[in-house]
N, C-alpha and C positions, 0 to 999 in steps of 0.2 A: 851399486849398493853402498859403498864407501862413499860417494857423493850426496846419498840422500841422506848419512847418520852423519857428514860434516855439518849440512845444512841444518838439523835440527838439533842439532848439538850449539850451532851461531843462532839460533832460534831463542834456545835454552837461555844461554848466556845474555841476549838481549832483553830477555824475559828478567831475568832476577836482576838486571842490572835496571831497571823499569821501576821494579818495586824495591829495591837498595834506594835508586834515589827518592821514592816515594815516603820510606821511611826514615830518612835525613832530612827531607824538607820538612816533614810534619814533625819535628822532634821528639822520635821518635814512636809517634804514634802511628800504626796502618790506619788509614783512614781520608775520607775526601777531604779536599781545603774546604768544602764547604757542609761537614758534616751536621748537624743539629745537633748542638752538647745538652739537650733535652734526653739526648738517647741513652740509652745503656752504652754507649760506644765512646772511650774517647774522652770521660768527664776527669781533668785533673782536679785531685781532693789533697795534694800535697799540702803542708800546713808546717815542710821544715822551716825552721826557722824565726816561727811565729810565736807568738807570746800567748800561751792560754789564758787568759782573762776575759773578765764581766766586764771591763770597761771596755765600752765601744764608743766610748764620747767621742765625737767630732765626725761620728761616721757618717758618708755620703753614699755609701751600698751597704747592702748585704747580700752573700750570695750563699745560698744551701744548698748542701750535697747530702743527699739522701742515697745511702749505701746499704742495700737488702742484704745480711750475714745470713740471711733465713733459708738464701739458695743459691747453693753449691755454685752459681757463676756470677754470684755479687753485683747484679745490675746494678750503679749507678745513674744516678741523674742529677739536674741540678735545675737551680730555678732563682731569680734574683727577685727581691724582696723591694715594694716599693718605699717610695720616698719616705711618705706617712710613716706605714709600717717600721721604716729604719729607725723613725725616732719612739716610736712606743717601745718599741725592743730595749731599745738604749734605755730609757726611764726604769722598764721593770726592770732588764740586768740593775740596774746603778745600786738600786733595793735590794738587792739578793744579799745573802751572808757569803763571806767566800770560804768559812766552811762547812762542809757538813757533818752529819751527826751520824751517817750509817756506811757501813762500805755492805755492797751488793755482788755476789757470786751466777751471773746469770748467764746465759748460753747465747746462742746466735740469737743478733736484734736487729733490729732496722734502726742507724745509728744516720742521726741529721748533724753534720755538719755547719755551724754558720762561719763563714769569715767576714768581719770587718774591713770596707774598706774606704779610705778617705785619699782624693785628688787622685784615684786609679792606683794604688797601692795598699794592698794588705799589712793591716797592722795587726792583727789578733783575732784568735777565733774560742769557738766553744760545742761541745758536744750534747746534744740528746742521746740516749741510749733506749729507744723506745720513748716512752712521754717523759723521762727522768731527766732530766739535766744535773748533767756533773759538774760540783762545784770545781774552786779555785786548786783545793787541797784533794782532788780528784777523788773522793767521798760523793755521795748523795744525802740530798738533803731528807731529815724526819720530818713525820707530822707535827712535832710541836714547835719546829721552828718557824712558822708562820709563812712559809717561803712556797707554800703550798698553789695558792690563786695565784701569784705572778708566773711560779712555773708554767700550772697549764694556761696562762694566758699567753705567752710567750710560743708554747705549743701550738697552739689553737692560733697564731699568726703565720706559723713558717712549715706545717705539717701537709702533704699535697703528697 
């Protein structure tokens, strides 16, 4: 009896020591090396460090992280934005006002992420908050400030 609880107690300890290293190689993430970051599983949406702005000049990606607030376990996902696509975004941002003219009090959204990146590095990103994109001075934008069509165009490019 004492021999069979050493045994699965060395069982144990191999066991967590399994998925200790699993979660140190993946940095920290549980998860296969070869997960599909399409999935709810696993989508880094970190943006420390980054510079919130409309300028996306000289971009060579874009990558969107679309995060559901709508439910209680936040699926993520994410999706890279083609070539094309990168530079139409970039034109209509350039257009935008970098303030806006209303601040909005609103509840769980489904908040799109884009980050800019050139040569494989992130330089600056920008939020949807449902169709809305938040300006520079983290307001949204009104109807009279014309900023209307390049938003939902800008939308209606990176929304999936």
């Amino acid at each position: 009896m004492v021999e069979a609880k050493k045994i699965i107690l060395g069982l144990l300890i191999i066991l967590i020591c399994i998925v200790m290293f699993d979660f140190i190689k993946n940095d920290g993430d549980i998860k296969p090396d070869d997960a599909n970051l399409s999935d709810s599983v696993g989508v880094d949406d970190s943006t420390y460090g980054l510079k919130y702005s409309l300028d996306f000049s000289g971009a060579d990606k874009i990558i969107v992280i679309k995060t559901d607030y709508t439910q209680a376990e936040r699926p993520s996902y994410k999706k890279e934005i083609t070539e094309v696509e990168v530079s139409q975004i970039e034109a209509l941002l350039r257009v935008l006002p970098k303030t806006g003219l209303k601040m909005i009090n609103m509840g769980p959204v489904v908040v799109y992420k884009l980050v800019a990146y050139k040569d494989g590095v992130s330089f600056a990103y920008v939020e949807f908050y449902g169709d809305m994109l938040k300006s520079e001075d983290t307001s949204f934008y009104g109807k009279d400030q014309g900023a209307e069509a390049d938003e939902t165009a800008i939308f209606d490019l990176i929304k999936f």
